[in-house]
PDB file of N, CA, C, O and CB in Angstrom:
ATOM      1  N   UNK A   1     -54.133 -71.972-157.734  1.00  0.00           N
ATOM      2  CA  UNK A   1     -54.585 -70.606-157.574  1.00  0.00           C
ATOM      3  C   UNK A   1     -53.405 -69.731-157.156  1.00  0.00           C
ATOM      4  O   UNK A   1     -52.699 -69.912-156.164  1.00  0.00           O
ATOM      5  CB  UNK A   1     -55.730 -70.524-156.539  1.00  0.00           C
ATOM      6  N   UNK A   2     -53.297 -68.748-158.069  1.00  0.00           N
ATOM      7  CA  UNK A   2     -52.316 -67.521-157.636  1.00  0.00           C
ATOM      8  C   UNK A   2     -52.748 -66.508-156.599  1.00  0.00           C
ATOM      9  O   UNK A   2     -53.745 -65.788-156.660  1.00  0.00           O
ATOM     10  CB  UNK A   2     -52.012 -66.671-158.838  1.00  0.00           C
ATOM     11  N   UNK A   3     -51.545 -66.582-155.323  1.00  0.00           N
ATOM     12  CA  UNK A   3     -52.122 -65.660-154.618  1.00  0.00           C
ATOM     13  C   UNK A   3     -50.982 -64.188-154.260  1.00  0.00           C
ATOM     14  O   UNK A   3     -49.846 -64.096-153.794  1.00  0.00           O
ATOM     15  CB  UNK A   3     -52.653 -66.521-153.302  1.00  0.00           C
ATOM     16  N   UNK A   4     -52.122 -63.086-154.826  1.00  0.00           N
ATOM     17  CA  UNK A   4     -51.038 -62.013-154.328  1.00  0.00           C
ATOM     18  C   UNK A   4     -50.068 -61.708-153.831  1.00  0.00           C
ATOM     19  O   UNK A   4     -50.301 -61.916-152.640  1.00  0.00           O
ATOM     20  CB  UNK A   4     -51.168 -61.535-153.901  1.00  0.00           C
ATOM     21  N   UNK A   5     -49.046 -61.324-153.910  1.00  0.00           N
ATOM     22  CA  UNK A   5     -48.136 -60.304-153.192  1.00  0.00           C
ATOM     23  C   UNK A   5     -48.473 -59.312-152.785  1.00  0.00           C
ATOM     24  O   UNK A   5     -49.405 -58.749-153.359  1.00  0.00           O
ATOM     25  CB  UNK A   5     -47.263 -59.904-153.730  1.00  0.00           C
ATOM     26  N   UNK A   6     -47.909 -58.752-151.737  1.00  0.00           N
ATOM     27  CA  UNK A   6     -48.142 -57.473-151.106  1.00  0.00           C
ATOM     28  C   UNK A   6     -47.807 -56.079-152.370  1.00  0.00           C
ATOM     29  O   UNK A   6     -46.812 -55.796-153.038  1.00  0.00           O
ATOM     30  CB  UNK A   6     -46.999 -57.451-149.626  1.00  0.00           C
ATOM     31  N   UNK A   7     -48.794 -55.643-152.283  1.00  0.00           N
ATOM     32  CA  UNK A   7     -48.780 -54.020-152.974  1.00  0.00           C
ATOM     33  C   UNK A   7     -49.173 -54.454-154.075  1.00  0.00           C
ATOM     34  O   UNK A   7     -49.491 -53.457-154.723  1.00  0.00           O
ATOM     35  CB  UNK A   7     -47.343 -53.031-153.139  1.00  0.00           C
ATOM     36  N   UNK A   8     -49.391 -55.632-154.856  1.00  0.00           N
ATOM     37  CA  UNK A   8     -49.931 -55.871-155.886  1.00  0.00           C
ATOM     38  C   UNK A   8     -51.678 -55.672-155.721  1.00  0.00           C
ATOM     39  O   UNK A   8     -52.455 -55.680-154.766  1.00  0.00           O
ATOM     40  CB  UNK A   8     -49.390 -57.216-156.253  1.00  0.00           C
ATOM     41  N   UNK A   9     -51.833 -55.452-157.540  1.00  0.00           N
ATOM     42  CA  UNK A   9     -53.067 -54.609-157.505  1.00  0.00           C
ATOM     43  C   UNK A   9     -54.364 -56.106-157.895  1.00  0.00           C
ATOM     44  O   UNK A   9     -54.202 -56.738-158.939  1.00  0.00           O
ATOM     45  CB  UNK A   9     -52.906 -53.014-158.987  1.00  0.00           C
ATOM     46  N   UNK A  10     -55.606 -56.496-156.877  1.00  0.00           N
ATOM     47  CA  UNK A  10     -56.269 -56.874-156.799  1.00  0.00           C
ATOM     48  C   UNK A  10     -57.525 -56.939-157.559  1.00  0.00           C
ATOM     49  O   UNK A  10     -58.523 -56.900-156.839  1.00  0.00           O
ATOM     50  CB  UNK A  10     -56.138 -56.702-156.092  1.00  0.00           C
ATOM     51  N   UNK A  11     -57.717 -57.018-158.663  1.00  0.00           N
ATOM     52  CA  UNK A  11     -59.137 -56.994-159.618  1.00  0.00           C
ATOM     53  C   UNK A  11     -60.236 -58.070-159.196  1.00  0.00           C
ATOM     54  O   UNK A  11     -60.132 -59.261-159.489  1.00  0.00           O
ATOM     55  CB  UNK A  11     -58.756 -57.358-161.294  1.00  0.00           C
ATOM     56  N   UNK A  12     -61.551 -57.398-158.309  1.00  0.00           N
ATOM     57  CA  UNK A  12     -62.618 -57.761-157.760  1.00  0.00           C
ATOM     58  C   UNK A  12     -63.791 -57.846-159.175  1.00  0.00           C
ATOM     59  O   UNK A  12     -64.507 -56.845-159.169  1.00  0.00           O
ATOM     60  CB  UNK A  12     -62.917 -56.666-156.488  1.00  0.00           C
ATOM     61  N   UNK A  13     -64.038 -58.589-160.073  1.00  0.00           N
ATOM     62  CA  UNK A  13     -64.952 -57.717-161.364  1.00  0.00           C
ATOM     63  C   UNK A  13     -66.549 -57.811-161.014  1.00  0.00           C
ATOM     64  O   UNK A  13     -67.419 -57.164-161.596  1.00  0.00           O
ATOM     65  CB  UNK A  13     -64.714 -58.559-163.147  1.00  0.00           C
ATOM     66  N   UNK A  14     -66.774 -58.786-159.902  1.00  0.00           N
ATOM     67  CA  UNK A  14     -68.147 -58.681-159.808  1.00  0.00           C
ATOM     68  C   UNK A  14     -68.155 -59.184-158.003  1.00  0.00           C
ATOM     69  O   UNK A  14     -67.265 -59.928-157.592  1.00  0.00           O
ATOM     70  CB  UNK A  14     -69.061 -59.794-161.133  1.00  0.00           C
ATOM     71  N   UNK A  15     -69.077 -58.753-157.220  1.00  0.00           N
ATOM     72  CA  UNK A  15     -69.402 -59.210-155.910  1.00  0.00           C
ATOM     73  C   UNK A  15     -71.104 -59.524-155.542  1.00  0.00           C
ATOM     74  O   UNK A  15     -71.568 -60.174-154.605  1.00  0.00           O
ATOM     75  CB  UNK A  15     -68.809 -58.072-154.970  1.00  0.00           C
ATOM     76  N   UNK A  16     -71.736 -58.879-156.534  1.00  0.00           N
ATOM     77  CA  UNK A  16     -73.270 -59.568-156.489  1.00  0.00           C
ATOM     78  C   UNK A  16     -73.762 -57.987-155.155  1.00  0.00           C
ATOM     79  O   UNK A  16     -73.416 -56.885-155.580  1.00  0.00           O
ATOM     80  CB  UNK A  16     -73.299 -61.994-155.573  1.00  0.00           C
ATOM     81  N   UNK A  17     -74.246 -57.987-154.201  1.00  0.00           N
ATOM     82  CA  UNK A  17     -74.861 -57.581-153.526  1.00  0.00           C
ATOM     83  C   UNK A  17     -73.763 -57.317-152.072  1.00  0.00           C
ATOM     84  O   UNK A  17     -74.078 -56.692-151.059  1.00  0.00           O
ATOM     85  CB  UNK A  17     -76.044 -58.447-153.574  1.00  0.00           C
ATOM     86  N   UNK A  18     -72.643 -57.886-152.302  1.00  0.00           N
ATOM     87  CA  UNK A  18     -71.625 -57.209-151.327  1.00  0.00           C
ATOM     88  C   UNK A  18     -70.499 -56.426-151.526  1.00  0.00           C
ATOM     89  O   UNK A  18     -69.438 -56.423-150.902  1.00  0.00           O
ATOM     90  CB  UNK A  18     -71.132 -58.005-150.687  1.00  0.00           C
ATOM     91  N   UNK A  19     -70.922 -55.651-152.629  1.00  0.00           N
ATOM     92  CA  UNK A  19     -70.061 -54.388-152.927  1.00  0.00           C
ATOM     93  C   UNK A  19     -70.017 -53.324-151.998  1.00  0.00           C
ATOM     94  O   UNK A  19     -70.264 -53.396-150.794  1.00  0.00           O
ATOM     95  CB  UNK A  19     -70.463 -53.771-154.100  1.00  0.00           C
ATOM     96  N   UNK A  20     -69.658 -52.257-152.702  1.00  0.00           N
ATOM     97  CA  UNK A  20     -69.390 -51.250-151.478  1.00  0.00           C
ATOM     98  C   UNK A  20     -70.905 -50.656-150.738  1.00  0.00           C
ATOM     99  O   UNK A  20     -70.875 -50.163-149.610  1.00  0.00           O
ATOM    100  CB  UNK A  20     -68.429 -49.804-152.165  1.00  0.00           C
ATOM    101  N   UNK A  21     -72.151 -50.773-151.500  1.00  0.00           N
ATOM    102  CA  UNK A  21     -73.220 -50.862-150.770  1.00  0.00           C
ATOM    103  C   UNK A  21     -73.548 -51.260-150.133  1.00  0.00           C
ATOM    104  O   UNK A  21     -74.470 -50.704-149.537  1.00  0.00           O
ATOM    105  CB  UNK A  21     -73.786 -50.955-150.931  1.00  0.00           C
ATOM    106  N   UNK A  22     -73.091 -52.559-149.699  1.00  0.00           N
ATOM    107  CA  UNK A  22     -73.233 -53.166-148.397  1.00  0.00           C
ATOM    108  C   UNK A  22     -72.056 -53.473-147.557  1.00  0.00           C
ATOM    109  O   UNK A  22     -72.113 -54.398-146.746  1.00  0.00           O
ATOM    110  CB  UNK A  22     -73.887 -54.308-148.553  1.00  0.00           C
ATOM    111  N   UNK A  23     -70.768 -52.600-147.732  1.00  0.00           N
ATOM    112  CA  UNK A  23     -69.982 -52.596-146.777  1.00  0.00           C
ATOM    113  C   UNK A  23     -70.185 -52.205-145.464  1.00  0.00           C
ATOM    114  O   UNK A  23     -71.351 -52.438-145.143  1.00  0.00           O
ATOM    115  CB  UNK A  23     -69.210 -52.091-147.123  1.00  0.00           C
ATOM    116  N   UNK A  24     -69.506 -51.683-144.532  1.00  0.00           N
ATOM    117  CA  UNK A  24     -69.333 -51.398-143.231  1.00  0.00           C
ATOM    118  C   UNK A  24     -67.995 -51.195-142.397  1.00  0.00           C
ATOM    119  O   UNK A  24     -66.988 -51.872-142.606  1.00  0.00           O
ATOM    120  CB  UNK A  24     -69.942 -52.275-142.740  1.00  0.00           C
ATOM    121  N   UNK A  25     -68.072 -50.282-141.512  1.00  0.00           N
ATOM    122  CA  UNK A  25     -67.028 -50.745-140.654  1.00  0.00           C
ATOM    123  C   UNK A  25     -67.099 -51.513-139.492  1.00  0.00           C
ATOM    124  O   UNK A  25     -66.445 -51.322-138.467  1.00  0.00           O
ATOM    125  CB  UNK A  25     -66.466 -49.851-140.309  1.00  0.00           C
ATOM    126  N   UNK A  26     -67.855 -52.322-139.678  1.00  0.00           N
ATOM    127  CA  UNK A  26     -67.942 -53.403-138.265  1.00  0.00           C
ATOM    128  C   UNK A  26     -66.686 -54.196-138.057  1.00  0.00           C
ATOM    129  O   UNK A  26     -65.997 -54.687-138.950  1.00  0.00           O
ATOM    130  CB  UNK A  26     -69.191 -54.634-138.407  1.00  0.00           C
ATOM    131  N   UNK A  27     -66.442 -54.271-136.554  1.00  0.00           N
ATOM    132  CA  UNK A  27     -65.251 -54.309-136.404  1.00  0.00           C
ATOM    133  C   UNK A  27     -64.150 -53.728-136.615  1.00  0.00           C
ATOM    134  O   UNK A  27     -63.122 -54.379-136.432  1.00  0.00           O
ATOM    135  CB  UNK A  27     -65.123 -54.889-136.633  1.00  0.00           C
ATOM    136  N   UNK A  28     -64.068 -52.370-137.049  1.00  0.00           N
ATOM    137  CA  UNK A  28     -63.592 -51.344-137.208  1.00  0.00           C
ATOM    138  C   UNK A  28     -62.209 -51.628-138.760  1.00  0.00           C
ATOM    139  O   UNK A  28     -61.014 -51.334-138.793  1.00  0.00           O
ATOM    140  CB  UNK A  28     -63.115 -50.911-135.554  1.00  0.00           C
ATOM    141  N   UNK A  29     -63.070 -52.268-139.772  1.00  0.00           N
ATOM    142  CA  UNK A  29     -62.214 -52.624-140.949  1.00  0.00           C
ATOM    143  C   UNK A  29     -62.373 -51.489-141.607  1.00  0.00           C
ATOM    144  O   UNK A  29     -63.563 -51.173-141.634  1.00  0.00           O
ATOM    145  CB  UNK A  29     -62.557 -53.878-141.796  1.00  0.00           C
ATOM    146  N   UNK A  30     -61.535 -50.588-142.259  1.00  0.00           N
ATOM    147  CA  UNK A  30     -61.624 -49.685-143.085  1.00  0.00           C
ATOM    148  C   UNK A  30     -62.420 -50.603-144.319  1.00  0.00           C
ATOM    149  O   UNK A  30     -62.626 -51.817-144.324  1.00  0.00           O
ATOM    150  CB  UNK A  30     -60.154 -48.993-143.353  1.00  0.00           C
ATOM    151  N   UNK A  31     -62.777 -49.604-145.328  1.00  0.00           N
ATOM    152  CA  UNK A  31     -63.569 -50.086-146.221  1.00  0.00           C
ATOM    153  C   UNK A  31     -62.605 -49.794-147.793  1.00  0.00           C
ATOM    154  O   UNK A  31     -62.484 -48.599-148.062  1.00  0.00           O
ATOM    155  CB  UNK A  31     -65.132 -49.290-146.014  1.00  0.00           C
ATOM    156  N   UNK A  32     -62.045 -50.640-148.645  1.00  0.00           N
ATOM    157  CA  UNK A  32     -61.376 -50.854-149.471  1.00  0.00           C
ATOM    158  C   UNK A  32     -61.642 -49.418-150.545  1.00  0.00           C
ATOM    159  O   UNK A  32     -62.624 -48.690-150.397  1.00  0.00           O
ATOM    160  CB  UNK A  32     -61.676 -52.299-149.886  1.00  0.00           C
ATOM    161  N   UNK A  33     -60.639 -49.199-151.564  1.00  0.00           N
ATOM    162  CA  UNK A  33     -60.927 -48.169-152.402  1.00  0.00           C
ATOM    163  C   UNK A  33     -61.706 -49.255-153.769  1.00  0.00           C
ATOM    164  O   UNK A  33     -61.584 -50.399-154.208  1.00  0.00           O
ATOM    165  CB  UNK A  33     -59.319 -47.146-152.789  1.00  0.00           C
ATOM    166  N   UNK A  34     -62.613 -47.885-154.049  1.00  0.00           N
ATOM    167  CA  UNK A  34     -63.146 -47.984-155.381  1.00  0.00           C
ATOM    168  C   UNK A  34     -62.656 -47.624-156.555  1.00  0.00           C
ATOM    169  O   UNK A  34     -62.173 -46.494-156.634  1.00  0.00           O
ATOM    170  CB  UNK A  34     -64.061 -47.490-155.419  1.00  0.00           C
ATOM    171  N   UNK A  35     -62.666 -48.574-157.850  1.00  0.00           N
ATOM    172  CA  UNK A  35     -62.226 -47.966-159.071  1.00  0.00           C
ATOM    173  C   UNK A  35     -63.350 -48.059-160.116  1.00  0.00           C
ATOM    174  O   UNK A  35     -64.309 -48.827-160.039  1.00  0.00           O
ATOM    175  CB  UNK A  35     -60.932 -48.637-159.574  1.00  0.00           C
ATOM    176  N   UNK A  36     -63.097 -47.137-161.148  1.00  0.00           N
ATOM    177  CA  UNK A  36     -64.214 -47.349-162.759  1.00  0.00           C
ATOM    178  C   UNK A  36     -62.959 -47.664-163.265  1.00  0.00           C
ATOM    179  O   UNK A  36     -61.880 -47.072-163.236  1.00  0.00           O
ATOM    180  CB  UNK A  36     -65.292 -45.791-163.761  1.00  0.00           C
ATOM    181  N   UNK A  37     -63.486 -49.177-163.935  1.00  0.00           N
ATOM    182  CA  UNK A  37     -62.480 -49.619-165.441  1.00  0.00           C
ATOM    183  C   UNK A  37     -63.328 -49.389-166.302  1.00  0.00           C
ATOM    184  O   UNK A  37     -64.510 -49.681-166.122  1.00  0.00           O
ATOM    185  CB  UNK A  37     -61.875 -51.243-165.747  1.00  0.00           C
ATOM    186  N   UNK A  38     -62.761 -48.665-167.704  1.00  0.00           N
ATOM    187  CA  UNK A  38     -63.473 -49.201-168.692  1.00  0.00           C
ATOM    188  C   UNK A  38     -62.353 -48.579-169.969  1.00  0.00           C
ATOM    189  O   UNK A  38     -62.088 -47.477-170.449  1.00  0.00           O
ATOM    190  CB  UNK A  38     -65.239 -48.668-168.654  1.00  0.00           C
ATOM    191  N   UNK A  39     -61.891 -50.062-170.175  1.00  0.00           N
ATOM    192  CA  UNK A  39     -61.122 -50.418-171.276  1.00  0.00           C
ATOM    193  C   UNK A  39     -59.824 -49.934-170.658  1.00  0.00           C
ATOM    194  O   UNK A  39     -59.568 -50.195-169.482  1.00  0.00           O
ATOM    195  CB  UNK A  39     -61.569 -49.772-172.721  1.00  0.00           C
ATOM    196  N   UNK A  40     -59.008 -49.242-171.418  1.00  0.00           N
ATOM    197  CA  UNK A  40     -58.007 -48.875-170.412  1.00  0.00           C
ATOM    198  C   UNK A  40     -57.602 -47.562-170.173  1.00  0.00           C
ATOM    199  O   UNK A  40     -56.564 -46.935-170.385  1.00  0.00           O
ATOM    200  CB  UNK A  40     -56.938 -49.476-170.648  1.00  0.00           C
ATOM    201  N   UNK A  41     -58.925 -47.251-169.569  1.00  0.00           N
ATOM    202  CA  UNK A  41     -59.203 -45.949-168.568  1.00  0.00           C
ATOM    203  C   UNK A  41     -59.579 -46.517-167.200  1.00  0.00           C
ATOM    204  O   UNK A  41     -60.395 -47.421-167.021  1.00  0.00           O
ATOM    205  CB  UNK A  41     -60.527 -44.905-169.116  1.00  0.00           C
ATOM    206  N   UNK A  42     -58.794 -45.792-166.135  1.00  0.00           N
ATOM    207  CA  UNK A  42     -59.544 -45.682-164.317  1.00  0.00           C
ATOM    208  C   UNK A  42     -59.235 -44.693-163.990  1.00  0.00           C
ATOM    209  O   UNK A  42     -58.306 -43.886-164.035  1.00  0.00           O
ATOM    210  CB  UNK A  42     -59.111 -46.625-163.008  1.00  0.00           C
ATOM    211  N   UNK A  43     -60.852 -44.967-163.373  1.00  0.00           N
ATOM    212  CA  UNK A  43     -60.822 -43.339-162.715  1.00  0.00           C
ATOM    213  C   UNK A  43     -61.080 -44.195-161.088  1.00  0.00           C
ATOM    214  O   UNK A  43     -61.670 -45.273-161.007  1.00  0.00           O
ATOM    215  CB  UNK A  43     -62.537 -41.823-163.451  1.00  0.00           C
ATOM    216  N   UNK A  44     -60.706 -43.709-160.314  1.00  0.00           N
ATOM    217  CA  UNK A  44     -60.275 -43.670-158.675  1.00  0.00           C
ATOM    218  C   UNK A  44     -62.039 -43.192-158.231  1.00  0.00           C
ATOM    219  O   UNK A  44     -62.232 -41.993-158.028  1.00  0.00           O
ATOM    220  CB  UNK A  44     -58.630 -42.109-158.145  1.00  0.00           C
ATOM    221  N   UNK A  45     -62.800 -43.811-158.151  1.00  0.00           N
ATOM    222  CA  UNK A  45     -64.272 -43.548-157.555  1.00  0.00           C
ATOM    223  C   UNK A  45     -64.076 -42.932-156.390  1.00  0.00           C
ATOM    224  O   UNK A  45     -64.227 -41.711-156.348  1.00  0.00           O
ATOM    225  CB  UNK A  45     -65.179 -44.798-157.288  1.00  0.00           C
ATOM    226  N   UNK A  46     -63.648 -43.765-155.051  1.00  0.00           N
ATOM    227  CA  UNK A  46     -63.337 -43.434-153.978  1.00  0.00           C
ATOM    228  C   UNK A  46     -62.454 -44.310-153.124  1.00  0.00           C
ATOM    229  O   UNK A  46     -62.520 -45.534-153.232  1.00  0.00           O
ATOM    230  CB  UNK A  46     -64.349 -43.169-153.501  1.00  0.00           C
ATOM    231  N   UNK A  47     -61.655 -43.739-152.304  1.00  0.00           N
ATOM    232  CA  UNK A  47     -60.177 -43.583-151.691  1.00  0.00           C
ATOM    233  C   UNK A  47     -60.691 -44.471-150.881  1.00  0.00           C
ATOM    234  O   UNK A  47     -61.873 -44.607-150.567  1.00  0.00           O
ATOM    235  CB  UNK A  47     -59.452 -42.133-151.061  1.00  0.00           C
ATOM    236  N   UNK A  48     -59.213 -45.445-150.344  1.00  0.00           N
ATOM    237  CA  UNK A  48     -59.491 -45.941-149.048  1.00  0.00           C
ATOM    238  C   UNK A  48     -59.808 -45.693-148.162  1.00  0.00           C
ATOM    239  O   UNK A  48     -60.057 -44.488-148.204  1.00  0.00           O
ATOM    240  CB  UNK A  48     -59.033 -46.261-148.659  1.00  0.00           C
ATOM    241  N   UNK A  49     -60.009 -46.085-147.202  1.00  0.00           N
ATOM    242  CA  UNK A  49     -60.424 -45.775-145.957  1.00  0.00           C
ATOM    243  C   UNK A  49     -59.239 -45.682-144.676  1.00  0.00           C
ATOM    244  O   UNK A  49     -58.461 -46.629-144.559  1.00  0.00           O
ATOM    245  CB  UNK A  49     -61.465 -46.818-145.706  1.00  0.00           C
ATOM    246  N   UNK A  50     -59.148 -44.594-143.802  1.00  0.00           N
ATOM    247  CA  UNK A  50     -58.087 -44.852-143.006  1.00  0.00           C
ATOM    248  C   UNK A  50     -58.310 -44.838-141.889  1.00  0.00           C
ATOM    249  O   UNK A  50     -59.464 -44.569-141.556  1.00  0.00           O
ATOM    250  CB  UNK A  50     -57.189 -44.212-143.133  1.00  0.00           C
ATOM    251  N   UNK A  51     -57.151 -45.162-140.697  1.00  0.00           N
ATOM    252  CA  UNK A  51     -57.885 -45.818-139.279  1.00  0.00           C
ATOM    253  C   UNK A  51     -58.090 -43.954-139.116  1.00  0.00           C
ATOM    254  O   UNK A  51     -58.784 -43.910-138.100  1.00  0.00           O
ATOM    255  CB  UNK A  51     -56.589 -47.099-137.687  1.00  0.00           C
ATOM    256  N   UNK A  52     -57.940 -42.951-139.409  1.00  0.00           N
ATOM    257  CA  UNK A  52     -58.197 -41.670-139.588  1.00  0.00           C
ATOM    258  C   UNK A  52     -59.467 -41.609-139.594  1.00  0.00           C
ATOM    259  O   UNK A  52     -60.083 -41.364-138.557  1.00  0.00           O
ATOM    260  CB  UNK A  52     -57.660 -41.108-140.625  1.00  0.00           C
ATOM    261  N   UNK A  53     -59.990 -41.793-140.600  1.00  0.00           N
ATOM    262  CA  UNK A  53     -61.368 -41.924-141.490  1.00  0.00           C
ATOM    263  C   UNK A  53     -62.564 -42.393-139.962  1.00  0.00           C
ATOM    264  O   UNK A  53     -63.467 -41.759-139.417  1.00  0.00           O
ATOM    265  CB  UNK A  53     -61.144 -43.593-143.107  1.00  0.00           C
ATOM    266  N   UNK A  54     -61.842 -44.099-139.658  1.00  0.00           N
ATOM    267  CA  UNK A  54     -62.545 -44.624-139.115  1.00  0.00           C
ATOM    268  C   UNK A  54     -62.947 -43.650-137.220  1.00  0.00           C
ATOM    269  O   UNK A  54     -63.972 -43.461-136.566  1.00  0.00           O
ATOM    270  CB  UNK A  54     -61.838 -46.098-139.310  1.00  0.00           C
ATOM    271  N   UNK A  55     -62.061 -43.443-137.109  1.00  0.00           N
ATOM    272  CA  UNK A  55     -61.977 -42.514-135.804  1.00  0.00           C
ATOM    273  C   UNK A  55     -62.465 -40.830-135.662  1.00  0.00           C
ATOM    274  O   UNK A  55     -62.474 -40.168-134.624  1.00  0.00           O
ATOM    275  CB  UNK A  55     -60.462 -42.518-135.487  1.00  0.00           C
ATOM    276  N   UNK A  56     -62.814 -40.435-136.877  1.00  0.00           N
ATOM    277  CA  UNK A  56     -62.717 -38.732-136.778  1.00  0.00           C
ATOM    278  C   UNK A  56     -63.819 -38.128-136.552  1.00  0.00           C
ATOM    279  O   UNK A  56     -63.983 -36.917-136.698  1.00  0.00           O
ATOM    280  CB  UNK A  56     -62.257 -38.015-137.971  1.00  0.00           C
ATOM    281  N   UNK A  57     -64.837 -39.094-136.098  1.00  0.00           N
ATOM    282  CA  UNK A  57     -66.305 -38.617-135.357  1.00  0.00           C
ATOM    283  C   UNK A  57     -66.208 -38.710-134.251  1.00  0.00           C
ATOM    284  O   UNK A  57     -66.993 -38.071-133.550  1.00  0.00           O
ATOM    285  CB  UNK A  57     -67.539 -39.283-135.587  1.00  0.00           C
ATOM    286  N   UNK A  58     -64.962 -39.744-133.499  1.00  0.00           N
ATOM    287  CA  UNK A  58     -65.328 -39.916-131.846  1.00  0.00           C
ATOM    288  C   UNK A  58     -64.638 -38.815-130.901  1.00  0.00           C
ATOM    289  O   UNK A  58     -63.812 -37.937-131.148  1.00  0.00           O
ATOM    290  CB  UNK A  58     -64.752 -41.475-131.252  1.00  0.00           C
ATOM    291  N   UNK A  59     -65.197 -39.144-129.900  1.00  0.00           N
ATOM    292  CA  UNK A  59     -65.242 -37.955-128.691  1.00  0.00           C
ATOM    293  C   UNK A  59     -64.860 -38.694-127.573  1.00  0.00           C
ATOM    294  O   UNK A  59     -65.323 -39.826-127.435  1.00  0.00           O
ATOM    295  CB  UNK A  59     -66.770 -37.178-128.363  1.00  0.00           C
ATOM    296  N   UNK A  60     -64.018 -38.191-126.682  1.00  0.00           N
ATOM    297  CA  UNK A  60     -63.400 -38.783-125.449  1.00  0.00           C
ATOM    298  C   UNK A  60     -63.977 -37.662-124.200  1.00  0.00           C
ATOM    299  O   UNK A  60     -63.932 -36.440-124.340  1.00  0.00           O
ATOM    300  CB  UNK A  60     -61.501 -38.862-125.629  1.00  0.00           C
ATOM    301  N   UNK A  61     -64.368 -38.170-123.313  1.00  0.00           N
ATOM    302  CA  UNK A  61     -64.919 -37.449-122.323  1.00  0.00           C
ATOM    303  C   UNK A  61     -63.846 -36.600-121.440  1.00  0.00           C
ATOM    304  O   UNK A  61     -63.015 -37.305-120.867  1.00  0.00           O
ATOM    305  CB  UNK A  61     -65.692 -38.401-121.514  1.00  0.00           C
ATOM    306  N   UNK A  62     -63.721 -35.015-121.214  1.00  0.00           N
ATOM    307  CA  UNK A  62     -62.581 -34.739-120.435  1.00  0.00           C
ATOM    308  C   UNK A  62     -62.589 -35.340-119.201  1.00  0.00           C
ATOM    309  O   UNK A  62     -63.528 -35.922-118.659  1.00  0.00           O
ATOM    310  CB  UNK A  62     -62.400 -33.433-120.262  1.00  0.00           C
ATOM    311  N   UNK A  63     -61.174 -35.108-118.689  1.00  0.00           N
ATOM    312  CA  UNK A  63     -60.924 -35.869-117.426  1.00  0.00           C
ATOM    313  C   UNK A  63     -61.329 -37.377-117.125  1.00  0.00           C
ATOM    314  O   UNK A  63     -61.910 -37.935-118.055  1.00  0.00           O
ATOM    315  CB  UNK A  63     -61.538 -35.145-116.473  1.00  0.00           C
ATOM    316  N   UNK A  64     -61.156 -37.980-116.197  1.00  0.00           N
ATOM    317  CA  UNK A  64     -61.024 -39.439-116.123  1.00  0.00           C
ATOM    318  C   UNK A  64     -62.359 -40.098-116.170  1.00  0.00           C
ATOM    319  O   UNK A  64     -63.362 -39.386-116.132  1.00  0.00           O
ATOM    320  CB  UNK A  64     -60.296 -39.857-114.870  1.00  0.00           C
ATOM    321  N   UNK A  65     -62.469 -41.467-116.254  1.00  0.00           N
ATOM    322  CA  UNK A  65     -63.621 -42.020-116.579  1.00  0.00           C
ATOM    323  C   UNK A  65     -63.489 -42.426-115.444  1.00  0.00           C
ATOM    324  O   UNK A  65     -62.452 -42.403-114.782  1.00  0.00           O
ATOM    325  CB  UNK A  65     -63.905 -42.851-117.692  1.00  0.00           C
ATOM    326  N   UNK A  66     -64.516 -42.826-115.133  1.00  0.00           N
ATOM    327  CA  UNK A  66     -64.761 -43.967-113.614  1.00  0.00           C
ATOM    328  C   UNK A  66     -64.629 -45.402-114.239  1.00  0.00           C
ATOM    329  O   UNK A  66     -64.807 -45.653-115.431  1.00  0.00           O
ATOM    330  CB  UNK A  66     -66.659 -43.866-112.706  1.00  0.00           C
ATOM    331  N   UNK A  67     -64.358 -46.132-113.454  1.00  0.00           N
ATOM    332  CA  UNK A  67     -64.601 -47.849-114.563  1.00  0.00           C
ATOM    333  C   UNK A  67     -65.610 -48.187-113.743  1.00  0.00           C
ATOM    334  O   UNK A  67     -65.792 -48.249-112.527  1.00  0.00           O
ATOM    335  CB  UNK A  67     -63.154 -49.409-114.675  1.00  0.00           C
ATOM    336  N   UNK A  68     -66.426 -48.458-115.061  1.00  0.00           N
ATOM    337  CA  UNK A  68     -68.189 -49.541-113.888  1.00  0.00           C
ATOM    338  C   UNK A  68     -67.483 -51.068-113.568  1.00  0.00           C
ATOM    339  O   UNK A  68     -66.764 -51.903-114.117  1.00  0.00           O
ATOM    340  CB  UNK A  68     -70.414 -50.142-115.408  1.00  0.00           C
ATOM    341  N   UNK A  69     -68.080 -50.870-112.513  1.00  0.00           N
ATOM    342  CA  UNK A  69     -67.834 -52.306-111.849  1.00  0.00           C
ATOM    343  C   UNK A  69     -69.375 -53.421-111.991  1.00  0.00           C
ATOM    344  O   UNK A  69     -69.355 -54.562-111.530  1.00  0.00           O
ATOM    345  CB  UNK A  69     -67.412 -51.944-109.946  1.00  0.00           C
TER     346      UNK A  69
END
């Protein structure tokens, strides 16, 4: 079995029921980019995900936290 190099491009052609519909960020994994092949046309569905992405809803409380004991 051949295994990738870095920056080389990865062809997934089928995953059954754990495609990007049932992704997540649990554990805080960005979620891979999407492509349409068909023949030799791609179109870029949707973009990776970045630790950006993953962070740009949260909120930090001003001033210091207490630590629970």
């Amino acid at each position: 079995m051949e295994v990738p190099a870095p920056g080389e491009i990865l062809a997934v052609s089928t995953v059954g029921a754990y495609g990007f519909s049932m992704a997540s960020n649990y554990n805080g994994r960005p979620r891979p980019a999407e492509a349409l092949v068909d023949g030799e046309k791609i179109f870029l569905a949707r973009e990776r995900e970045t630790l950006e992405d993953l962070i740009r809803g949260e909120r930090v409380p001003p001033g210091e936290m207490e630590p629970s004991t």
